[in-house]
Structure formats: structure tokens, C-alpha cells
C-alpha positions in Angstrom: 36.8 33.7 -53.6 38.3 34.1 -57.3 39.2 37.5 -58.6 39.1 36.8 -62.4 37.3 36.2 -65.4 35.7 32.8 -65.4 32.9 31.3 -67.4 29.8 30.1 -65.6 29.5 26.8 -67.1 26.7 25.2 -65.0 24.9 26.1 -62.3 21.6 24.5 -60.8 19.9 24.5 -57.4 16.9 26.3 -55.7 15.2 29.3 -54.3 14.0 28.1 -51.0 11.8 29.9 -48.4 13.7 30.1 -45.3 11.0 31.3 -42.4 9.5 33.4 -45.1 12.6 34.8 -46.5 13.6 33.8 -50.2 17.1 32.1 -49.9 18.9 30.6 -52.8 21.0 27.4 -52.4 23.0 27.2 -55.9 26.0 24.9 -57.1 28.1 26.2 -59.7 31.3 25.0 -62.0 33.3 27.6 -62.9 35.4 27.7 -65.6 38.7 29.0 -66.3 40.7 30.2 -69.1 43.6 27.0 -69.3 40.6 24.8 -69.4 40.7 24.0 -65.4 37.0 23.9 -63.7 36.7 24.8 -59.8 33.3 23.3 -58.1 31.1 24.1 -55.3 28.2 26.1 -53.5 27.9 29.6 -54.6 27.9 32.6 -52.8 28.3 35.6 -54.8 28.7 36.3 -58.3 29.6 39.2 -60.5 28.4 39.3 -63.9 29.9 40.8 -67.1 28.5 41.8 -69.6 25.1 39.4 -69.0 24.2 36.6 -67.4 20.7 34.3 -68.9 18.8 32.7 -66.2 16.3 30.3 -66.7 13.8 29.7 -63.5 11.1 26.9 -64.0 8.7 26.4 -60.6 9.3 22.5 -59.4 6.0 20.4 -59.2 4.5 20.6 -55.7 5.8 16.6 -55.2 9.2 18.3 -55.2 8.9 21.0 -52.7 11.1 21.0 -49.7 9.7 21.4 -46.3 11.3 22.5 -43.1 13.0 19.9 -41.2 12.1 20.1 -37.4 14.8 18.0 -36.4 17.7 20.0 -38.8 16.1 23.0 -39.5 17.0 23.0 -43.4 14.6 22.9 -45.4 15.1 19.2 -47.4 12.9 17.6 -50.1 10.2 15.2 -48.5 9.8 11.7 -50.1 6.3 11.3 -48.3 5.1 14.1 -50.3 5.6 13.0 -53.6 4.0 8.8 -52.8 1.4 9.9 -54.3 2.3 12.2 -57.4 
């Protein structure tokens, strides 16, 4: 956890349904003020003043699927052979 002011300079990932619960699997860089970046999942985020978010639904050859054998929810190459 960082307690101060950074800019969100990237962030990309997913919103994944996890046994019918929305759960969102995001990677962010952060950036701070003497130019430094820190990298990595994130977890929580507190936004000020505003924060734009752009959310675009992935083509159904894209959508992940529940692993049995993990139980994470992965993308599935067999899906998409056909798209």
C-alpha cells in the first residue's frame, strides 16, 4: 500500500465472473511525482478528484472459462479456433 498522491498512468485487465460474482482482476502502473513508476496487481484505489474509465465487452472468442483443474477462470484457446 502507498499513502500518496500518484498518477494512474495505465491500468488494464478484466471483470471476470467468479461463481456468479463480478470480480475484477486489474494491473496498474502508478506513477509518482520524481518520475519513478511502481507496477503490479491492483487492489484498491482512491480517487481524487475523478477517475475516466473506459469498459469495452471482449468478443466471445476471448472470454475466460473456469478452469476445473485451477479453479481461475483463464482464457480458452479452443474457444476462439474458430473465430
Amino acid at each position: 500500500m502507498f499513502d500518496e498522491q500518484m498518477e494512474l498512468a495505465s491500468c488494464l485487465g478484466d471483470i471476470a465472473d467468479d461463481h456468479g460474482k463480478p470480480t475484477l482482476h486489474a494491473h496498474a502502473v502508478l506513477g509518482r511525482r520524481d518520475s519513478t513508476a511502481v507496477a503490479g496487481h491492483l487492489q484498491k484505489l482512491d480517487v481524487l478528484p475523478t477517475l475516466e474509465v473506459i469498459l469495452m465487452e471482449a468478443p466471445a472468442h476471448l472470454r475466460k472459462r473456469l478452469d476445473p483443474a485451477t479453479g481461475l477462470a483463464l482464457m480458452d484457446p479452443a474457444s476462439s479456433a474458430g473465430a
